[in-house]
VOPAGU-2260 file (C-alpha; in pm, 1 decimal, decimal comma):
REM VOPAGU-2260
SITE   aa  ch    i         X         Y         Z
SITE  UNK   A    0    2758,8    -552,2    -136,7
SITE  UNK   A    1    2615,3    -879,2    -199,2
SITE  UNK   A    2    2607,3    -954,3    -565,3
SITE  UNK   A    3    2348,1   -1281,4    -528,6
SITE  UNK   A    4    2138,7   -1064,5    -394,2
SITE  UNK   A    5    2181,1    -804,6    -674,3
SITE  UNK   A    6    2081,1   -1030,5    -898,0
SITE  UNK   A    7    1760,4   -1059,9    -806,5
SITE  UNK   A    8    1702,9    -662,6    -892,4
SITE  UNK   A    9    1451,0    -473,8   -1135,1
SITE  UNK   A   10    1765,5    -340,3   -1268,5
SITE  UNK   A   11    1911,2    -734,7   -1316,8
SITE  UNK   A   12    1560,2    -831,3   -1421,3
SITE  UNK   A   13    1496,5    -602,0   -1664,1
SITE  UNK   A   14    1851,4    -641,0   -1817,4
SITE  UNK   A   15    1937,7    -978,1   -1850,5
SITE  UNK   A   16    1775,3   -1246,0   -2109,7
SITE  UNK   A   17    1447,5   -1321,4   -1976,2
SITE  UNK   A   18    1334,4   -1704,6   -1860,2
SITE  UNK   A   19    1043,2   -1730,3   -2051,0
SITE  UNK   A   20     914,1   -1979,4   -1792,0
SITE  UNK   A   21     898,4   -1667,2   -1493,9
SITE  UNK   A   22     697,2   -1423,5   -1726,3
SITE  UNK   A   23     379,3   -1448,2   -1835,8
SITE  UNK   A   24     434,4   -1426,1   -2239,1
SITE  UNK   A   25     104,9   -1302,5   -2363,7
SITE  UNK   A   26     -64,4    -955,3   -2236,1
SITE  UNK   A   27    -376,0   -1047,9   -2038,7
SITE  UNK   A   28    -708,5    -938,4   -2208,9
SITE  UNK   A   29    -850,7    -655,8   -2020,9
SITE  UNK   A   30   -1107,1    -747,9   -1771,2
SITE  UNK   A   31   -1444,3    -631,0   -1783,3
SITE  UNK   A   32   -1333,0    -366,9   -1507,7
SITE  UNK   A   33   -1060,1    -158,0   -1717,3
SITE  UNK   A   34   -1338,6     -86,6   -1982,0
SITE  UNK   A   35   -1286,7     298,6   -1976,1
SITE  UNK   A   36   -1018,6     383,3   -2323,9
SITE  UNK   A   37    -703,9     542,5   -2183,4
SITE  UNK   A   38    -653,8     945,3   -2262,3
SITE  UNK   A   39    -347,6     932,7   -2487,5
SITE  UNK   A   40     -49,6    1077,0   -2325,0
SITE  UNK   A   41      55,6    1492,5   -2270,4
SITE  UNK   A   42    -344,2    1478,4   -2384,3
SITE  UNK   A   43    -403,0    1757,9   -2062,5
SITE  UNK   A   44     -21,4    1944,4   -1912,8
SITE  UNK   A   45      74,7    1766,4   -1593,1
SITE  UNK   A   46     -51,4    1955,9   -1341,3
SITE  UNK   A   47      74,5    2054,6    -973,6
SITE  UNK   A   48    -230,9    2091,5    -746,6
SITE  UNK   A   49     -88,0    2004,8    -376,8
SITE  UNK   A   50    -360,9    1962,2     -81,7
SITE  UNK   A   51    -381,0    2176,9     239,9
SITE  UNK   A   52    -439,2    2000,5     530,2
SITE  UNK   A   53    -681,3    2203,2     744,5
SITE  UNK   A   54    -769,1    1974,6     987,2
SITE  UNK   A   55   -1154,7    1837,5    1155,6
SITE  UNK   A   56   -1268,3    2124,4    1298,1
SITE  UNK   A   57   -1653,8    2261,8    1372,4
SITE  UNK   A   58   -1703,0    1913,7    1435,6
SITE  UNK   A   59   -1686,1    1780,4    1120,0
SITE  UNK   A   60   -1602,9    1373,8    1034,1
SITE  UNK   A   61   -1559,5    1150,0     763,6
SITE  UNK   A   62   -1879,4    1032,5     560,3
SITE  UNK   A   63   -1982,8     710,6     534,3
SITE  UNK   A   64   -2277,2     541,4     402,6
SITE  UNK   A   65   -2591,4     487,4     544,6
SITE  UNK   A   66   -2598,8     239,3     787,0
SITE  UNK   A   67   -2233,7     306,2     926,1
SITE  UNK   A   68   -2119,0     496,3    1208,3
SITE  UNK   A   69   -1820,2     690,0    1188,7
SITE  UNK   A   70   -1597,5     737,2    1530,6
SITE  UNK   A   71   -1262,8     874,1    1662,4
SITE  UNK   A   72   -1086,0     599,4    1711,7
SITE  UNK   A   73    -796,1     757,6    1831,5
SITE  UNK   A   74    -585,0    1059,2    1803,4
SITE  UNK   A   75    -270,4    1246,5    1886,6
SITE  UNK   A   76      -9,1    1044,9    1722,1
SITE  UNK   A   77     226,0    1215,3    1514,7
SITE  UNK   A   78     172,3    1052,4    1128,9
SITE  UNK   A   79     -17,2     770,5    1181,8
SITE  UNK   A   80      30,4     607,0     868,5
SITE  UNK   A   81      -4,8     229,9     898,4
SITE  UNK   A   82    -183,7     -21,8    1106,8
SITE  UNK   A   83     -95,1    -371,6    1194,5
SITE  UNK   A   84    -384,2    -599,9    1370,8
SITE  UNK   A   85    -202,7    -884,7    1606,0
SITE  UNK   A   86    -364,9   -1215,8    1594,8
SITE  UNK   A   87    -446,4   -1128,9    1990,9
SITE  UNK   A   88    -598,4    -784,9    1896,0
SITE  UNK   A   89    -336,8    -569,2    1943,5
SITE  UNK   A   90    -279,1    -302,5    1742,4
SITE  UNK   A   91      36,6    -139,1    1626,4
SITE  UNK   A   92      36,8     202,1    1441,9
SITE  UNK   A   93     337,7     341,2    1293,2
SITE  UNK   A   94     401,4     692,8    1300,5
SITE  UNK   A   95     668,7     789,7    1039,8
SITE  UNK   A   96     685,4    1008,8     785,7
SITE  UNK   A   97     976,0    1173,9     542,3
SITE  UNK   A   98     970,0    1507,4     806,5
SITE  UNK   A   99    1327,2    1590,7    1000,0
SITE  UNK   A  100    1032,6    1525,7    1316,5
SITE  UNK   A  101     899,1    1197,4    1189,2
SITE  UNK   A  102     832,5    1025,1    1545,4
SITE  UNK   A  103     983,7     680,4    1403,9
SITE  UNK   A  104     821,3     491,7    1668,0
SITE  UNK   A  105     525,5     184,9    1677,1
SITE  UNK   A  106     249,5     340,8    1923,1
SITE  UNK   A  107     101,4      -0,9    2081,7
SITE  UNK   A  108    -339,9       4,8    2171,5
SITE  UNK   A  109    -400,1    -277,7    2366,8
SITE  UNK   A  110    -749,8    -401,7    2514,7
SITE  UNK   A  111    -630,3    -514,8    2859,0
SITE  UNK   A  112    -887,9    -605,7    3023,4
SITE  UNK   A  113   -1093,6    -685,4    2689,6
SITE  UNK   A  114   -1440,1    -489,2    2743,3
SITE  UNK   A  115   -1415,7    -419,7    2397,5
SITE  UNK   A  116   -1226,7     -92,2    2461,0
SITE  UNK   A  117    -864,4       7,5    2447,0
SITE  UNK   A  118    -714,5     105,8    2780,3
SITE  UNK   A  119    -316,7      83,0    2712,5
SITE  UNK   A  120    -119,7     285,8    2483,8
SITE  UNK   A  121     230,4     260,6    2478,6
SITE  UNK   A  122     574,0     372,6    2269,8
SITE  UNK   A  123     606,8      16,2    2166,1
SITE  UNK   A  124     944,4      22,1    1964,1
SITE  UNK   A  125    1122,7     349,6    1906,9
SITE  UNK   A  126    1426,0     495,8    1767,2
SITE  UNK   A  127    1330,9     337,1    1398,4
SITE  UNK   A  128    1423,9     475,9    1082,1
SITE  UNK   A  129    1111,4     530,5     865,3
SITE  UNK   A  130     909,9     221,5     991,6
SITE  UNK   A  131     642,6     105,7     813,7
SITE  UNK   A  132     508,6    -260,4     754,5
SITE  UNK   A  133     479,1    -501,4    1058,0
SITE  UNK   A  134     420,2    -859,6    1149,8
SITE  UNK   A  135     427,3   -1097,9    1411,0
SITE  UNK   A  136     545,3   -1429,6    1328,3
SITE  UNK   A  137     717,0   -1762,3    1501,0
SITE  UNK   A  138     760,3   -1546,9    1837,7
SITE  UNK   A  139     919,9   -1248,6    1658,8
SITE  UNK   A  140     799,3    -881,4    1545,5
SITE  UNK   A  141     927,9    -802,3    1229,5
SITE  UNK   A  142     945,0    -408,4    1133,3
SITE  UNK   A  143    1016,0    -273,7     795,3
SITE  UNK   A  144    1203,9      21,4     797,3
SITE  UNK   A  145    1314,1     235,2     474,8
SITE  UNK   A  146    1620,9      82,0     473,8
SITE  UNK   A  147    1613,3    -235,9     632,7
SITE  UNK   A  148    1369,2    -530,7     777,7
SITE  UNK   A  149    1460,3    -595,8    1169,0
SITE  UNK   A  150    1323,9    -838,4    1377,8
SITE  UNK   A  151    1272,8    -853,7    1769,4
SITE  UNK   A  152    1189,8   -1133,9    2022,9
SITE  UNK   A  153     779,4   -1090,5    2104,8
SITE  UNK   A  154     569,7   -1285,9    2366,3
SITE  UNK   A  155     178,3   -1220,3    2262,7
SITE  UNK   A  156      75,4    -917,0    2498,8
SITE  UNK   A  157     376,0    -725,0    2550,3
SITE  UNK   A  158     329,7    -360,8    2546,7
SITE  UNK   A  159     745,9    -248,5    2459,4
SITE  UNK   A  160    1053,6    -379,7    2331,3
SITE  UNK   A  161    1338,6    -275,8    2459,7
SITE  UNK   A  162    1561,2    -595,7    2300,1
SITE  UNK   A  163    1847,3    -485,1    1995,9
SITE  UNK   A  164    1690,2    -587,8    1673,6
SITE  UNK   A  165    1873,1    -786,4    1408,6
SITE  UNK   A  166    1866,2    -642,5    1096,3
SITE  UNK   A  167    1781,1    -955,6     863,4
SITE  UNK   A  168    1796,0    -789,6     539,7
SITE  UNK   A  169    1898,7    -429,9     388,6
SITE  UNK   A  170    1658,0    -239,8     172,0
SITE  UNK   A  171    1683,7      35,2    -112,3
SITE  UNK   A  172    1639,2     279,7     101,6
SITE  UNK   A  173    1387,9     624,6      41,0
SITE  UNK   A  174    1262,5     678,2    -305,0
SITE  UNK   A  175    1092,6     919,1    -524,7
SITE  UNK   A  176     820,7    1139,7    -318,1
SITE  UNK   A  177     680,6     894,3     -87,8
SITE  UNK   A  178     813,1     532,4    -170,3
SITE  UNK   A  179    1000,2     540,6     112,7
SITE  UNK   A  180     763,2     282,8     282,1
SITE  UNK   A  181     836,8     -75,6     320,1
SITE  UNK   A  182     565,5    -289,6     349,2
SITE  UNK   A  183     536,7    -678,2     501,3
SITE  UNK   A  184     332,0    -910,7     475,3
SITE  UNK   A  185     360,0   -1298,7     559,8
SITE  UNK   A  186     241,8   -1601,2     341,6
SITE  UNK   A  187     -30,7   -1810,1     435,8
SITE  UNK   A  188     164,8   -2086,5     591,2
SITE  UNK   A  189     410,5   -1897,0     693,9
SITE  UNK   A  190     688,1   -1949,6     564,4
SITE  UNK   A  191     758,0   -1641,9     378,0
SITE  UNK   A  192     817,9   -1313,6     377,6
SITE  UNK   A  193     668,2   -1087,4     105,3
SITE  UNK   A  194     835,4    -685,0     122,7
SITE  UNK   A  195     660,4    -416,6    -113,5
SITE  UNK   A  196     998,6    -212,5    -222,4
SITE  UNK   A  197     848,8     120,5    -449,3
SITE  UNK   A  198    1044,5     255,4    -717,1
SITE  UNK   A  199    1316,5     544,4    -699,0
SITE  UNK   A  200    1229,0     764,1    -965,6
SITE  UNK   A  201     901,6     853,3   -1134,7
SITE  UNK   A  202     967,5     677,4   -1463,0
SITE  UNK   A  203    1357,6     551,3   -1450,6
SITE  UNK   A  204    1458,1     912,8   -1508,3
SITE  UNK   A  205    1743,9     845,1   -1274,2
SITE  UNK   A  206    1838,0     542,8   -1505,9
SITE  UNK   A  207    1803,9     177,7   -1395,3
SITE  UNK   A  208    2060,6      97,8   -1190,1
SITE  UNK   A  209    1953,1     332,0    -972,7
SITE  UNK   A  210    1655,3      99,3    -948,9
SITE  UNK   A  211    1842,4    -249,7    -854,0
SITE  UNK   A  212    1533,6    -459,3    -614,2
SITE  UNK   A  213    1287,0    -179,8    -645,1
SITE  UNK   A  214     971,8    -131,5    -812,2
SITE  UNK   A  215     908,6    -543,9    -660,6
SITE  UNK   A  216     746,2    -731,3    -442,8
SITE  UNK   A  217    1067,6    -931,9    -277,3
SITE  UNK   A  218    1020,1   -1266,1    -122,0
SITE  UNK   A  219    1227,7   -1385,9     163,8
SITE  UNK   A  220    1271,6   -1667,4     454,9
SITE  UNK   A  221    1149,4   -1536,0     752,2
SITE  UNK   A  222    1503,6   -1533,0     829,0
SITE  UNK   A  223    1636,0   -1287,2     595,6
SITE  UNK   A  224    1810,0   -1510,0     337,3
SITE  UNK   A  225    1675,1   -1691,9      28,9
SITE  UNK   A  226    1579,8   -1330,4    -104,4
SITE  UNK   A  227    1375,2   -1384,3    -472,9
SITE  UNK   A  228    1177,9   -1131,0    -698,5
SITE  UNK   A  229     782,5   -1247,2    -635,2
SITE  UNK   A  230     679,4    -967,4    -906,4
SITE  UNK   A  231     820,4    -723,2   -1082,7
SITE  UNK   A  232     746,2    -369,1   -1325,1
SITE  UNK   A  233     498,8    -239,8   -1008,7
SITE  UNK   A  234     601,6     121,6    -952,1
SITE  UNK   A  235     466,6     180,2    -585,1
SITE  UNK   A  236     287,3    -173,5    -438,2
SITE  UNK   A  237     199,2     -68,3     -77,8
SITE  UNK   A  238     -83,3    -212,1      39,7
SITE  UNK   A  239     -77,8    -615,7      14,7
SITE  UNK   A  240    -272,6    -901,4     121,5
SITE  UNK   A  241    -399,1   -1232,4       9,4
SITE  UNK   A  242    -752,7   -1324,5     -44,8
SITE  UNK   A  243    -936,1   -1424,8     252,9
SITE  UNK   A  244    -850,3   -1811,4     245,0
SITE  UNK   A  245    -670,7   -1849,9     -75,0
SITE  UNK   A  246    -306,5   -1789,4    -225,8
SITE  UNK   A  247    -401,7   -1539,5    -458,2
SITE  UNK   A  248    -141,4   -1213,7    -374,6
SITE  UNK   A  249    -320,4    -885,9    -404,3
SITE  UNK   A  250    -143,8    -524,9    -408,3
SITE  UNK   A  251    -292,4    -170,3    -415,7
SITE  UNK   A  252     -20,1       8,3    -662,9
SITE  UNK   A  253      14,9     397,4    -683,8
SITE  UNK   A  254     124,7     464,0   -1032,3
SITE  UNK   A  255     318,5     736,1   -1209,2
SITE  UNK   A  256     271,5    1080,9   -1260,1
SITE  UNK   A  257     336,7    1347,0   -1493,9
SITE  UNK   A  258     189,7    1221,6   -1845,9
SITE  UNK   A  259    -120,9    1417,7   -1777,9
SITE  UNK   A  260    -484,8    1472,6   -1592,2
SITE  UNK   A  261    -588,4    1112,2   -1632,9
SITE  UNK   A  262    -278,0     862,3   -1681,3
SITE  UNK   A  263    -168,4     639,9   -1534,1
SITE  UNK   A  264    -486,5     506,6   -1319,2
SITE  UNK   A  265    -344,4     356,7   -1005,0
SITE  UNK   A  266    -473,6      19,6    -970,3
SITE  UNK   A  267    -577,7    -285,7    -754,0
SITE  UNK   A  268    -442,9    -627,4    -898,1
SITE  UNK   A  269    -399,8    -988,5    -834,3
SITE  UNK   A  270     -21,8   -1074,4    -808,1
SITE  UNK   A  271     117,3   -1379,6   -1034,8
SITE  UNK   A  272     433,5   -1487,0    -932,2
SITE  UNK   A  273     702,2   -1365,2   -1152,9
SITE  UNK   A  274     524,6   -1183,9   -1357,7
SITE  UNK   A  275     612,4    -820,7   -1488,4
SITE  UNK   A  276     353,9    -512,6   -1431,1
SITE  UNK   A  277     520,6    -247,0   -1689,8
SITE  UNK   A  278     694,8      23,9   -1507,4
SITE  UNK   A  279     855,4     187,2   -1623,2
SITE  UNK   A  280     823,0      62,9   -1961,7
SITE  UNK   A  281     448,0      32,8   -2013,1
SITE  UNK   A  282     104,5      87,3   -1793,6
SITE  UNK   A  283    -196,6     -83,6   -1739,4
SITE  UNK   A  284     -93,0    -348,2   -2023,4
SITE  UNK   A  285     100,9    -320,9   -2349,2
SITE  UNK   A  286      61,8      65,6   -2334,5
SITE  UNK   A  287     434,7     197,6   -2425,0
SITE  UNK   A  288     515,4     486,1   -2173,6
SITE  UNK   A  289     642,2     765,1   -2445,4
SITE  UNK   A  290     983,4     867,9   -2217,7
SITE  UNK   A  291    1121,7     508,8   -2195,3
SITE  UNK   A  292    1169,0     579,4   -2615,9
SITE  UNK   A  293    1101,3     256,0   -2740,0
SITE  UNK   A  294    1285,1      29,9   -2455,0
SITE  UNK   A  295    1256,0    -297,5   -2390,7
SITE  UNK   A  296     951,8    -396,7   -2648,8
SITE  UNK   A  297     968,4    -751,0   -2527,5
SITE  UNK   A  298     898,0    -613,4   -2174,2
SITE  UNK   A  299     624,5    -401,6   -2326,3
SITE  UNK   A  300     429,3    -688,1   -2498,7
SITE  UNK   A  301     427,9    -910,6   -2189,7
SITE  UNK   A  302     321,3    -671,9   -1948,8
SITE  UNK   A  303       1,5    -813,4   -1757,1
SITE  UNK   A  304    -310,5    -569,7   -1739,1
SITE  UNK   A  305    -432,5    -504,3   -1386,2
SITE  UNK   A  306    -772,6    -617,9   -1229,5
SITE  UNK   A  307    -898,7    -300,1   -1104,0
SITE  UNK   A  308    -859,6      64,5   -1248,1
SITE  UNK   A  309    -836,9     263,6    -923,0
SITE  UNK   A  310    -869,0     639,2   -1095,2
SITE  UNK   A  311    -546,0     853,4   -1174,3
SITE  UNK   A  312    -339,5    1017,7    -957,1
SITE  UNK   A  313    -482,3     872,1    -636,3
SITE  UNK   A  314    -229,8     738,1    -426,6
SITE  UNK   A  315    -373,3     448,1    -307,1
SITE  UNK   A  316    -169,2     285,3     -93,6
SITE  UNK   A  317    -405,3     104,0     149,8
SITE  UNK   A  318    -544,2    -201,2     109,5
SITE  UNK   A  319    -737,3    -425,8     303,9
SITE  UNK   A  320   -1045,3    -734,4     291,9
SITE  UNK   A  321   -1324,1    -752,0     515,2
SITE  UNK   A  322   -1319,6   -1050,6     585,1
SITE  UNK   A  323   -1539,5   -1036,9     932,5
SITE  UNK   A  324   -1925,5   -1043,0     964,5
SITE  UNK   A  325   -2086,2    -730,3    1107,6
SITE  UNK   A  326   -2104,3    -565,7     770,0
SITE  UNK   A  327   -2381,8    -618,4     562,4
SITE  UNK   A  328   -2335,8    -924,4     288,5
SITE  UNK   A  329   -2217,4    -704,3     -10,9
SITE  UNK   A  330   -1899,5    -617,6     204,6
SITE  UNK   A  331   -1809,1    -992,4     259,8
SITE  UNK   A  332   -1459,0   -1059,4     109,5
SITE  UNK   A  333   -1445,7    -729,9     -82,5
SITE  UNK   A  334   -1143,2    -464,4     -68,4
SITE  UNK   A  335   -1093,7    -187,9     130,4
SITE  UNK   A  336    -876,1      61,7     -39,6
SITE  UNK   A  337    -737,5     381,5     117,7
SITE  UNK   A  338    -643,4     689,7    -124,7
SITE  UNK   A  339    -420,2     915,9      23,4
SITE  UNK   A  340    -496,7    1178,2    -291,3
SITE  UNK   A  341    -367,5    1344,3    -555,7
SITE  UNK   A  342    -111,1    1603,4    -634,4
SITE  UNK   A  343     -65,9    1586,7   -1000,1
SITE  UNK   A  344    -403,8    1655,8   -1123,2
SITE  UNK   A  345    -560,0    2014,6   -1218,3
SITE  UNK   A  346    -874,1    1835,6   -1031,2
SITE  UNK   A  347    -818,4    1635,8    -723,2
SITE  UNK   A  348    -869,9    1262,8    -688,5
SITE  UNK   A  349    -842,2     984,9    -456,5
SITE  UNK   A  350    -894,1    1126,0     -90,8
SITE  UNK   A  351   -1111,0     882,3      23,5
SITE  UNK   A  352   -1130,8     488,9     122,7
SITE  UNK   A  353   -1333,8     331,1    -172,9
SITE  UNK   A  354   -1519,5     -24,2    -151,8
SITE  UNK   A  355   -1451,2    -320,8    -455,3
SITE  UNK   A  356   -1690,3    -643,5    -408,3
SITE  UNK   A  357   -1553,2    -962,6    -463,8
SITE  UNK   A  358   -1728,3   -1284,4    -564,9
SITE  UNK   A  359   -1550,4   -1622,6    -572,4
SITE  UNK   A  360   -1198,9   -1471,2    -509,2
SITE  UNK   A  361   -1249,1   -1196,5    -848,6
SITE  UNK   A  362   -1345,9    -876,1    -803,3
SITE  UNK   A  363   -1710,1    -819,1    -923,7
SITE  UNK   A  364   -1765,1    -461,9    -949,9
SITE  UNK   A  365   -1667,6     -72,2    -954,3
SITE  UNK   A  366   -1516,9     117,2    -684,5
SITE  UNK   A  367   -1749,2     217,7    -499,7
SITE  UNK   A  368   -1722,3     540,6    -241,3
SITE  UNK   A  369   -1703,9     407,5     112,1
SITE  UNK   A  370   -1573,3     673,9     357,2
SITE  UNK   A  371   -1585,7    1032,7     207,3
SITE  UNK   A  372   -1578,4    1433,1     328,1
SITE  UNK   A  373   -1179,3    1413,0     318,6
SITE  UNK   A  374   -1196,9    1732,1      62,2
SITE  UNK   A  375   -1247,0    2065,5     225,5
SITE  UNK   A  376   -1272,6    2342,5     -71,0
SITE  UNK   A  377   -1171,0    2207,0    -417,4
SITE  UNK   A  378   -1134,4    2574,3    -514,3
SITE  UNK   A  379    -870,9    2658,8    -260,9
SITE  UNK   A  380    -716,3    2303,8    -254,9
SITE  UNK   A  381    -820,4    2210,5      83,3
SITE  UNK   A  382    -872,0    1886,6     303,8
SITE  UNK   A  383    -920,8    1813,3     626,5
SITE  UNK   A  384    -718,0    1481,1     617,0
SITE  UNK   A  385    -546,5    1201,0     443,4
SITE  UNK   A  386    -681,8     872,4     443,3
SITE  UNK   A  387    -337,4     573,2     362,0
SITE  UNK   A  388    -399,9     217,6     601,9
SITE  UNK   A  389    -687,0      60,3     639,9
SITE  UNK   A  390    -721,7    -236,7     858,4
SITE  UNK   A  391   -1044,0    -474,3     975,4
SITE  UNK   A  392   -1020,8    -559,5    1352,9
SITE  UNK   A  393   -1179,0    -818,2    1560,6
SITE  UNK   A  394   -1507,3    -644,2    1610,5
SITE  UNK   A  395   -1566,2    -596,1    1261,8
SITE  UNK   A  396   -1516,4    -243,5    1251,1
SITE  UNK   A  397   -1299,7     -97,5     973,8
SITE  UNK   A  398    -977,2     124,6    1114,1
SITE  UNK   A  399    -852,4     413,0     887,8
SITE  UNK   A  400    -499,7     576,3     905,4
SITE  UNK   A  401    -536,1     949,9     836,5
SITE  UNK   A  402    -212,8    1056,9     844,4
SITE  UNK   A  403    -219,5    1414,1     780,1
SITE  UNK   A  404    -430,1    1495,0    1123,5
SITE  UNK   A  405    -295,6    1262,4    1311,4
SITE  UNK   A  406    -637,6    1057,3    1378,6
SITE  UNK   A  407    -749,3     681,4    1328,9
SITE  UNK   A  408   -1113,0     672,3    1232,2
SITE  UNK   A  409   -1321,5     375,7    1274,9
SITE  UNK   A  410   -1643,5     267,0    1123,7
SITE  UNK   A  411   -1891,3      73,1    1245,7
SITE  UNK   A  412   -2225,3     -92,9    1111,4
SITE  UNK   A  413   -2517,7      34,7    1272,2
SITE  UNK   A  414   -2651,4    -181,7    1524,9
């Protein structure tokens, strides 16, 4: 075990005296986003309302708005629940999921002869254990498994690795339901290495050791070592990306469950380094979560309220800024955010991609519905699909993972 590494855990974090210089020491005032007064908690029972996935049949497709086509991308894979745009156009989906079948392979789409269309589809890394996140970076791909972030030798345009990885860095592996992913992301002058690690438990039930470097966003040398906590106190931080041009760190984070219909609202936020987010001893600001019993006040006061109240329960995980052209101007540097949906709300939520405008580098407005018809019967707790990554390619087109039938969506503008 290495113990330098350990001490750069939640668990180490949340235990040891705090350096007043890495946490923000006031809570932020709200912004004029999170206006809506949180439910107290236990205020409805938690509820267990799981979706069945039913599939696009008869036809039927995602809705988005008017002026957008909606296409079959592609189909076929088995849990298709990430995708990673190459600076070439390449794309990379990772099929994984927590199944005893979970494919555990990158599926490569390649434009070959680039008309505009992709013609190659390969197995382009197999044999992975949970993959997730990827990148491409000084002649390497990187892939973030559960457990550990390997990297391979990559020339731009290959279509399969067959090269032994080296595991740079071991990860907490698995976690509670799905924060078993592992996202990556790199800096924007590349010299680092940002990994979204989710929390084990639901709200430290398991007790905090259990929870030593999760619940963070780590940052790393592209080579594995130099390992630091960029943020900490964010249950589930999947999606990730930094504002089109800027520094700013943003993260789509998929909260916790089980204090009732309406807490805690998942949430889209701008990242300050070493700062702490609450979990699992507050939410969405200096809001003391009623099982931690009074812990860690001083953690409580200076947790940081998030930009962007996402709606309870929705899982979303997917996160991602348009920054290209062919949408209309509203869409220009706004977020992208896919919700995989809820299972621990008497009504469901989430299921859907939803739209947040930006203006100089804040966000400016609502979620908005972007891509819809994910919900089959409420009444009989049925959808046709599950919407998690979200990516923009070079067209301009926006990509969407459903993972539950196995098919990437894409929407267009309307020519």
């Amino acid at each position: 075990m290495n113990f330098t590494r350990l001490s750069f855990s939640i668990a180490g974090f949340l235990m040891m005296s705090l350096n007043p210089g890495l946490i923000a020491q006031k809570t932020a005032a709200p912004k004029k986003l999170n206006t809506t007064p949180l439910p107290k908690p236990y205020a409805t029972p938690s509820a267990v309302n799981n979706s069945n996935v039913t599939g696009w049949v008869d036809g039927k497709m995602p809705i988005a708005p008017e002026g957008f086509t909606v296409t079959k991308f592609a189909d076929g894979f088995q849990s298709p629940r990430w995708i990673y745009a190459a600076p070439n156009g390449d794309l990379f989906i990772c099929e994984s999921s927590t199944k005893p079948s979970s494919a555990n392979q990158v599926t490569i789409l390649q434009d070959s002869d680039q008309d505009g269309k992709y013609d190659v589809r390969e197995i382009f890394l197999s044999n992975q254990n949970k993959p997730f996140g990827m990148l491409i970076l000084d002649s390497f791909f990187y892939v973030a498994n559960t457990d550990a972030l390997v990297r391979y030798p990559y020339k731009t345009g290959q279509t399969h690795i067959s090269a032994t990885g080296k595991k740079i860095l071991d990860l907490p592996a698995g976690g509670y339901n799905n924060h078993w992913t592992r996202n990556i992301i790199a800096s924007p002058n590349g010299k680092k290495i940002l990994i979204s690690v989710g929390s084990g438990s639901n709200n430290g039930e398991n007790g905090m050791d259990k929870e030593v470097r999760r619940a963070n966003i780590l940052e790393i040398n592209p080579d594995g070592t130099g390992e630091q906590i960029y943020a900490a106190g964010l249950r589930n931080p999947v999606g990730m990306q930094f504002y089109p041009g800027s520094s700013t760190l943003w993260t789509a984070v998929n909260e916790r469950d089980e204090l009732g219909d309406d807490l805690v609202p998942d949430y889209m936020t701008s990242v300050k380094r070493g700062a702490f987010y609450g979990w699992p001893y507050a939410y969405f600001g200096s809001n003391p979560d009623p099982r931690m019993n009074g812990q860690r006040r001083d953690l409580v006061a200076k947790t940081l309220v998030p930009d962007v109240d996402l709606g309870p329960h929705t899982a979303s995980l997917g996160l991602a800024f348009y920054d290209k052209n062919s949408f209309p101007a509203k869409y220009k540097n706004g977020a992208f955010v896919g919700q995989h949906g809820s299972w621990n709300r008497s009504t469901f939520s989430g299921y859907k991609v939803v739209f947040v405008p930006f203006s100089n580098g804040k966000a400016s407005g609502k979620p908005e519905d972007f891509l819809t018809g994910f919900v089959d019967d409420v009444k009989k707790s049925r959808v046709h699909g599950r919407p998690v990554g979200v990516t923009v390619i070079s067209d301009g087109s926006l990509l969407v993972a459903d993972d539950a039938s196995n098919i990437i969506w894409q929407v267009s503008a309307t020519k």
